[in-house]
TORKOL-4160 file (C-alpha; in steps of 0.2 Angstrom, whole numbers, padded with zeros to 4 digits, m for minus):
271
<pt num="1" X="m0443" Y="0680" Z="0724"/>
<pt num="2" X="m0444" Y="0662" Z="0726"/>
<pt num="3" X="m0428" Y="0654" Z="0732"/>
<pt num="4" X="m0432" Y="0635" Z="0734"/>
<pt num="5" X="m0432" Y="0624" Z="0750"/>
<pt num="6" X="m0417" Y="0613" Z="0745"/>
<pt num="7" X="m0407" Y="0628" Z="0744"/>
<pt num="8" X="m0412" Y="0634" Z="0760"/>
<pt num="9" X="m0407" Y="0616" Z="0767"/>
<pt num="10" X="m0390" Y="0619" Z="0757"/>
<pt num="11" X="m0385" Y="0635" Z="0765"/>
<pt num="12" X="m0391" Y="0630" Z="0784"/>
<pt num="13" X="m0380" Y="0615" Z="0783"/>
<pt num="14" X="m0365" Y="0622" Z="0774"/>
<pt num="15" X="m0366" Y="0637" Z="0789"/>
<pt num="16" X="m0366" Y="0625" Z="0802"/>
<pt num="17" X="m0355" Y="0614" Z="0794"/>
<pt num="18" X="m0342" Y="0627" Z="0792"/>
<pt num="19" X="m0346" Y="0638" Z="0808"/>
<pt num="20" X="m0337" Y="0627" Z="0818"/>
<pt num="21" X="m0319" Y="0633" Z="0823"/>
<pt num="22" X="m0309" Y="0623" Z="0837"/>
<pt num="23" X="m0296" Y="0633" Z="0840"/>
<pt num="24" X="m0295" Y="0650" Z="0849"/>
<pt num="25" X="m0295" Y="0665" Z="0832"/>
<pt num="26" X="m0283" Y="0680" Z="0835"/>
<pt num="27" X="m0294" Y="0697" Z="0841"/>
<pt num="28" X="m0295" Y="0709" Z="0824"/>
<pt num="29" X="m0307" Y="0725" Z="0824"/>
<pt num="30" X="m0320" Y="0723" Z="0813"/>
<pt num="31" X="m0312" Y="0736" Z="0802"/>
<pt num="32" X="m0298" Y="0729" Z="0798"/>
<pt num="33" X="m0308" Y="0713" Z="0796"/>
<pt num="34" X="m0319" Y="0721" Z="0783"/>
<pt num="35" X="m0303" Y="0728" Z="0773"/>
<pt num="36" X="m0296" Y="0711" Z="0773"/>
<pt num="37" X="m0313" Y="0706" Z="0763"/>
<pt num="38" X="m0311" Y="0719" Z="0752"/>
<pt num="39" X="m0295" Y="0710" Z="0745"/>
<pt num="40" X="m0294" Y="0698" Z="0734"/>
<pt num="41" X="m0280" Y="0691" Z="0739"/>
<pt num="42" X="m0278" Y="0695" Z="0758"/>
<pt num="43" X="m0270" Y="0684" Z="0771"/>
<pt num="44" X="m0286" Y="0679" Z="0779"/>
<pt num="45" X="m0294" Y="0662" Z="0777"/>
<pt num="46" X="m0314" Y="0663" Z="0775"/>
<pt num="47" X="m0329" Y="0654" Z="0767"/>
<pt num="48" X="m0340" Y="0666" Z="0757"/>
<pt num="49" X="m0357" Y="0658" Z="0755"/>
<pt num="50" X="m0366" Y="0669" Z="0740"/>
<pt num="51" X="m0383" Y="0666" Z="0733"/>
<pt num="52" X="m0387" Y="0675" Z="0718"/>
<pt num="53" X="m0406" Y="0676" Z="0711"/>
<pt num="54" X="m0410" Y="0681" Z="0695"/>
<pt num="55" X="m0430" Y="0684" Z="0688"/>
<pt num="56" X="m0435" Y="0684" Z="0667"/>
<pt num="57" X="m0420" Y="0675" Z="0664"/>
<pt num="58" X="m0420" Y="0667" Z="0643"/>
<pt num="59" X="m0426" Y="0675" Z="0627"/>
<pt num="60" X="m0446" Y="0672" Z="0633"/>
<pt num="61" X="m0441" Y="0680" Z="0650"/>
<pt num="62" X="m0450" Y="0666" Z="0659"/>
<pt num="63" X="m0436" Y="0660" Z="0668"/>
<pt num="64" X="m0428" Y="0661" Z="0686"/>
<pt num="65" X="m0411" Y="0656" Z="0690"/>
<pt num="66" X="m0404" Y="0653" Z="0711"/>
<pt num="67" X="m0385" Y="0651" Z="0709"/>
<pt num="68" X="m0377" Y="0647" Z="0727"/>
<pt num="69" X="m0357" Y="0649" Z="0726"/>
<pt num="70" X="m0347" Y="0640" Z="0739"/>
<pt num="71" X="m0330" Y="0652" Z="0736"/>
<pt num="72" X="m0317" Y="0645" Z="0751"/>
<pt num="73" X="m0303" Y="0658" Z="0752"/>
<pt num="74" X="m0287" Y="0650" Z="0758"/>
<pt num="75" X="m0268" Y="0658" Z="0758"/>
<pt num="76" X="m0253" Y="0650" Z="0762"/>
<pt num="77" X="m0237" Y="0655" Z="0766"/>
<pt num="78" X="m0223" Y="0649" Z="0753"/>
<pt num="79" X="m0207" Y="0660" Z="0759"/>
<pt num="80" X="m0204" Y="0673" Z="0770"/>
<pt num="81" X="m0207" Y="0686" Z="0757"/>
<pt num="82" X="m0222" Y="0678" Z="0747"/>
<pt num="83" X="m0240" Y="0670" Z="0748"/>
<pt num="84" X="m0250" Y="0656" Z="0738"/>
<pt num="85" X="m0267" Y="0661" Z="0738"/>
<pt num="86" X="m0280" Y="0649" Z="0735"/>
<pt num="87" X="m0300" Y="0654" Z="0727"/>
<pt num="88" X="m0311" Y="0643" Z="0725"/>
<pt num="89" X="m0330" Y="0643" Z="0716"/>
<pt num="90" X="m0340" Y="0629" Z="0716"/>
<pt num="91" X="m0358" Y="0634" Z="0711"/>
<pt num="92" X="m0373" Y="0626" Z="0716"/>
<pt num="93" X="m0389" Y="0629" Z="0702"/>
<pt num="94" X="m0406" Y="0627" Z="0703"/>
<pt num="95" X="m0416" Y="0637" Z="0686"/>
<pt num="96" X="m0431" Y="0635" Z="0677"/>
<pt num="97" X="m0437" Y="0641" Z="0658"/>
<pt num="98" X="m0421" Y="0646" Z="0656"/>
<pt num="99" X="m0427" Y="0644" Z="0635"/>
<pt num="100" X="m0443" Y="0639" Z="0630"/>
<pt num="101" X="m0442" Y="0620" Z="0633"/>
<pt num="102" X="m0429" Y="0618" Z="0643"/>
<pt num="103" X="m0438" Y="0613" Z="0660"/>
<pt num="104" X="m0428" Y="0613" Z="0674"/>
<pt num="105" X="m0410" Y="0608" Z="0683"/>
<pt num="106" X="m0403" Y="0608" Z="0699"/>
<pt num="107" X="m0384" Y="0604" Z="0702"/>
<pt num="108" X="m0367" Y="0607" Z="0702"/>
<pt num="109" X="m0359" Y="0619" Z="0686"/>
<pt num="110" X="m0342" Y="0620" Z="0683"/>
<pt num="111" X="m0326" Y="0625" Z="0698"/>
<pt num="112" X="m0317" Y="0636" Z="0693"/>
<pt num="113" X="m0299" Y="0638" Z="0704"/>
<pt num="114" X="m0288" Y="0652" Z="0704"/>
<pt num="115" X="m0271" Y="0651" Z="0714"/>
<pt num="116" X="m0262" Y="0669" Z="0715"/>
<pt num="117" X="m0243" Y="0671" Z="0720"/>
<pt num="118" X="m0243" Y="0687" Z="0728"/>
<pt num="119" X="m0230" Y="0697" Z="0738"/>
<pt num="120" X="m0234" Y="0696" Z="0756"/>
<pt num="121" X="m0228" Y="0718" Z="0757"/>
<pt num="122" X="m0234" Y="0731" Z="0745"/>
<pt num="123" X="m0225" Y="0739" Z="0734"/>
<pt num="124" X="m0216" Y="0756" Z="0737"/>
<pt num="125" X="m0231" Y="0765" Z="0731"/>
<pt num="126" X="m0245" Y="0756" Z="0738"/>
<pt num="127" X="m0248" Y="0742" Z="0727"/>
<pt num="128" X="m0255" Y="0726" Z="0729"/>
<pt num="129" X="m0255" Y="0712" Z="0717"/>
<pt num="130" X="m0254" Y="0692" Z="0712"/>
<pt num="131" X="m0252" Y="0682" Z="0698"/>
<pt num="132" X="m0256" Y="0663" Z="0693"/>
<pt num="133" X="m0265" Y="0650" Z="0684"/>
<pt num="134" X="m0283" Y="0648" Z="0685"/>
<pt num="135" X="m0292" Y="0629" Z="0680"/>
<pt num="136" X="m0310" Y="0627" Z="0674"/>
<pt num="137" X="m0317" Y="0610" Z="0681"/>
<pt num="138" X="m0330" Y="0600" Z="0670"/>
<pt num="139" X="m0338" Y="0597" Z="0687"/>
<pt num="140" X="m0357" Y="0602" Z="0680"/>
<pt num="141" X="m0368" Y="0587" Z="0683"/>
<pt num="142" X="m0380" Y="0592" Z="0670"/>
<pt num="143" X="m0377" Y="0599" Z="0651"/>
<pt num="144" X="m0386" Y="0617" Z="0653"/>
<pt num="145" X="m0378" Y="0618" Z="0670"/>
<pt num="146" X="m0358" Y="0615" Z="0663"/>
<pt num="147" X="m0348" Y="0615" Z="0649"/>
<pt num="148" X="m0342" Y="0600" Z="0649"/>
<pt num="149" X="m0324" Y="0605" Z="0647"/>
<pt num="150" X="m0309" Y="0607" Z="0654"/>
<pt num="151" X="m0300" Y="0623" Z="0655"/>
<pt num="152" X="m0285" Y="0634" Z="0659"/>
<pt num="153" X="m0279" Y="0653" Z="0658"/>
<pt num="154" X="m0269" Y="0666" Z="0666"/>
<pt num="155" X="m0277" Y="0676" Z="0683"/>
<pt num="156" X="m0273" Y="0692" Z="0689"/>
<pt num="157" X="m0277" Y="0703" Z="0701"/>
<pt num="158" X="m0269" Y="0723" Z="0706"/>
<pt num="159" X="m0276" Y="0735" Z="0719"/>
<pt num="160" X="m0274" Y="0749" Z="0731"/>
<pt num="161" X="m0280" Y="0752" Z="0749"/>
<pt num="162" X="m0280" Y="0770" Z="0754"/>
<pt num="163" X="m0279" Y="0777" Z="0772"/>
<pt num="164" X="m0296" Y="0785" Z="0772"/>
<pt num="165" X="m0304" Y="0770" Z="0768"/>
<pt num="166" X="m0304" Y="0767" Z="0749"/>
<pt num="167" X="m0301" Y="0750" Z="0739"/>
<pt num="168" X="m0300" Y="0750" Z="0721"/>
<pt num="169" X="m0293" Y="0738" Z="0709"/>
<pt num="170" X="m0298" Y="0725" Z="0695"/>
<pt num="171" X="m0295" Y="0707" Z="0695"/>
<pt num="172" X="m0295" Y="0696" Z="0676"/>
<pt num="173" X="m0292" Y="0680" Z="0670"/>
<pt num="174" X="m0292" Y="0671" Z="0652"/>
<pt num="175" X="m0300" Y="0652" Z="0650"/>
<pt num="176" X="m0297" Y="0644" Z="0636"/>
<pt num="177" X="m0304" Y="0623" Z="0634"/>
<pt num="178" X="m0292" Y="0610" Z="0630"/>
<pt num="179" X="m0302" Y="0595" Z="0634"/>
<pt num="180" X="m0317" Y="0587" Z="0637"/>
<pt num="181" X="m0333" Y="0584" Z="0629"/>
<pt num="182" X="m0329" Y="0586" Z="0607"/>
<pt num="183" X="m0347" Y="0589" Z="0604"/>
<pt num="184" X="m0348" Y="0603" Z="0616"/>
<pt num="185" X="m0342" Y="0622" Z="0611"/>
<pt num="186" X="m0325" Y="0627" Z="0616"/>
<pt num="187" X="m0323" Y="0639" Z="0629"/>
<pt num="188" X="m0313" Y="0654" Z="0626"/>
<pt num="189" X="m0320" Y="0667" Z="0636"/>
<pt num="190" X="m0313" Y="0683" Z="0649"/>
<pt num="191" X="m0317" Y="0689" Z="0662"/>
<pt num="192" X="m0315" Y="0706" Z="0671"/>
<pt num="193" X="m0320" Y="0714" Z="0687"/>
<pt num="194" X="m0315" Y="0731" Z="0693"/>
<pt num="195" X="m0321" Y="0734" Z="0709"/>
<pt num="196" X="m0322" Y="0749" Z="0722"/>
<pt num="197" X="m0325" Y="0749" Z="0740"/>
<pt num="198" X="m0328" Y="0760" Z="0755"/>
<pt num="199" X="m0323" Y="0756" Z="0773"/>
<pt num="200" X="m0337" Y="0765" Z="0783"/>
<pt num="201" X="m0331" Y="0758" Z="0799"/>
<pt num="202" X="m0339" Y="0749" Z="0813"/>
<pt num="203" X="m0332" Y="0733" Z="0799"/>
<pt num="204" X="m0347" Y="0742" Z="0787"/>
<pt num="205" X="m0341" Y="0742" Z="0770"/>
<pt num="206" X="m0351" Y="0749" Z="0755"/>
<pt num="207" X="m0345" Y="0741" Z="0736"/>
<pt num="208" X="m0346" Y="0742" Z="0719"/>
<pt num="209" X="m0342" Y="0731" Z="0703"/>
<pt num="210" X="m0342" Y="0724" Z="0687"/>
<pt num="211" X="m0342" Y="0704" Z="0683"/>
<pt num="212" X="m0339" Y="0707" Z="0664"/>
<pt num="213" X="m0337" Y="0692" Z="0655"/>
<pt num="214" X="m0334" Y="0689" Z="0636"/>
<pt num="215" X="m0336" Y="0674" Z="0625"/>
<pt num="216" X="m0326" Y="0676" Z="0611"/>
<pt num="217" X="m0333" Y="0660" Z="0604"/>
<pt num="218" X="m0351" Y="0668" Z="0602"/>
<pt num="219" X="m0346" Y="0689" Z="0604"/>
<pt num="220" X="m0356" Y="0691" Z="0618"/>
<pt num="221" X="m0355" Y="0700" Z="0635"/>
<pt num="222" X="m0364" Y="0698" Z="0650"/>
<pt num="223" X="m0358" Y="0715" Z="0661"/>
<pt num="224" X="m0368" Y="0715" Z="0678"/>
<pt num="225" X="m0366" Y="0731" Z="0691"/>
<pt num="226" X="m0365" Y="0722" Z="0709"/>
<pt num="227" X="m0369" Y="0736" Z="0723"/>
<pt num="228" X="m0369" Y="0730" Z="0742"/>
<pt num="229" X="m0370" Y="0733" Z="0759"/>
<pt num="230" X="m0358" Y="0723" Z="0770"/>
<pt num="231" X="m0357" Y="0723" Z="0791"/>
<pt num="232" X="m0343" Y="0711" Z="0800"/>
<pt num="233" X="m0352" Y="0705" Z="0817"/>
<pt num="234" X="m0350" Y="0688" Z="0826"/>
<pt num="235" X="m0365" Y="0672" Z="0827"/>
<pt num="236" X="m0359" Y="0667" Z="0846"/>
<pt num="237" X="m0338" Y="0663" Z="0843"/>
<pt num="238" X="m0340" Y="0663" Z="0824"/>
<pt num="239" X="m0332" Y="0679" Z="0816"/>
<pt num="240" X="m0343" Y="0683" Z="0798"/>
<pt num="241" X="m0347" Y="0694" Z="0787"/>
<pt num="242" X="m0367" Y="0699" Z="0780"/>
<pt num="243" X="m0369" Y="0707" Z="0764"/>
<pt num="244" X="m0385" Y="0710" Z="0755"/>
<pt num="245" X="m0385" Y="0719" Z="0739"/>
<pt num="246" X="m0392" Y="0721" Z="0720"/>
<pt num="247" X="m0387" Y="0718" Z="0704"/>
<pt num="248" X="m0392" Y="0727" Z="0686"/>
<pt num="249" X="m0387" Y="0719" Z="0670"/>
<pt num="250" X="m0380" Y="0734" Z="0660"/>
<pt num="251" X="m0377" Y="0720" Z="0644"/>
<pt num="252" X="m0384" Y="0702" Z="0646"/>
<pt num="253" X="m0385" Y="0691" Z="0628"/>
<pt num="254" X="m0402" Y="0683" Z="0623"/>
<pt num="255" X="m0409" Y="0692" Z="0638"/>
<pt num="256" X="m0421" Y="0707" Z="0646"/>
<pt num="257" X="m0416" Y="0700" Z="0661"/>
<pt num="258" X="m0409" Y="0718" Z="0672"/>
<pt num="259" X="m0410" Y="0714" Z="0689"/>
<pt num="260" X="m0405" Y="0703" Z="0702"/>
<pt num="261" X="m0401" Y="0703" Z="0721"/>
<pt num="262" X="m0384" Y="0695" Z="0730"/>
<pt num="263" X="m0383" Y="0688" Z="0750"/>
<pt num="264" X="m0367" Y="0683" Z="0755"/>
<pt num="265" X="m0363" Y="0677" Z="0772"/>
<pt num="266" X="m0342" Y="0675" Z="0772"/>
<pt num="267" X="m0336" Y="0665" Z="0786"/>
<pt num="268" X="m0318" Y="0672" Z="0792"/>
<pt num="269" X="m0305" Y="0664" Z="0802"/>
<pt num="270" X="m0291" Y="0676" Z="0804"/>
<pt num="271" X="m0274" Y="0671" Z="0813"/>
């Protein structure tokens, strides 16, 4: 695997960047810290840093692809009885060969936001859930790296965290374009991604999903299996998370691509 040197340099400066944290944080177990993460839409601001590396990517299989997503998590209290949750992905590309011809690009793609109202107390029965709009930003500074268009959907997300341990839920949301560049295709595409976690204490956490997505404009789906180890520790003050993991491609269009690996360091600032 070959992750190249500017993205090391990227990652080192974002973590030092957004390591640093004035005020005193509130004392949390690293359990509970861990179940937090394992929510969506919990009331815990964090950075998730995720690099994502994929091998044999394209129709001749000769390409690589090193996506870093910067994914800032940030809730806000709107009444006494609900939340506004704020997600973030602004993705960070560099890929090569990714079709015969196609050389290589490094740069921005497009941001995606979510913002999810959510109840700040489960339901009766358990339930968690949240609702909003999600916005795709033409923020791509190259044409194989972004679409070029502006887009906009419904998001939602429903899960349960049981006593023992267990989190399972599925999080969705719908894009379709409605401005931008004419000569580029429109985007009407979904995404799903049911997930399953295990708290295994100590703020170890074992998980499990699926980042479907479907283009409706072309009838294809990429389906990836994401499995990954996560442990909550501290670097000196800073509160964080580690997670290593791989990825297999159960369906991935105009590609034999089938594997991939996933590092994530999440920066958490509780209350």
């Amino acid at each position: 695997m070959k992750i190249t040197g500017r993205y090391s340099l990227i990652l080192v400066a974002c973590t030092s960047l957004l390591a640093y944290s004035s005020g005193a944080m509130a004392q949390q177990s690293a359990d509970e810290l861990a179940k937090q993460l394992s929510n969506p839409i919990a009331s815990l601001t964090s950075v998730p840093l995720q690099l994502n590396w994929d091998d044999n990517v394209g129709p001749a299989e000769d390409g690589t692809k090193t996506t870093l997503n910067i994914q800032p998590v940030i809730p806000v209290s709107i009444s006494e009885d609900w939340n506004m949750i704020s997600r973030t992905i602004l993705p960070i590309i560099s890929q090569n060969d990714i079709f015969p011809g196609a050389g290589s690009q490094f740069g921005l793609g497009d941001t995606t936001q979510s913002l999810f109202f959510s109840p700040k107390a489960p339901s009766a029965s358990g339930w968690i859930w949240g609702v909003g709009p999600v916005l795709l930003i033409p923020t791509g500074t190259d044409d194989l790296l972004g679409t070029g268009k502006w887009g906009a959907g419904p998001t939602a997300v429903v899960l349960k965290q049981t006593s023992s341990g267990w989190t399972y839920g599925a999080l969705v949301n719908q894009i379709w374009s409605f401005a931008g560049d004419d000569d580029r295709a429109d985007v009407n595409s979904t995404y799903f991604q049911p997930f399953l976690a295990k708290g295994l204490g100590k703020g170890r956490t074992l998980s499990f999903n699926f980042e479907s997505t479907y283009d409706w404009e072309t009838d294809k789906a990429t389906v990836p299996l994401n499995i990954a180890y996560s442990k909550v520790t501290r670097w000196g003050k800073q509160l964080v998370s580690l997670q290593g993991g791989v990825r297999y491609y159960v369906e991935q269009p105009q590609s034999d691509s089938q594997w991939g690996l996933r590092f994530v360091v999440t920066l958490l600032y509780p209350k």
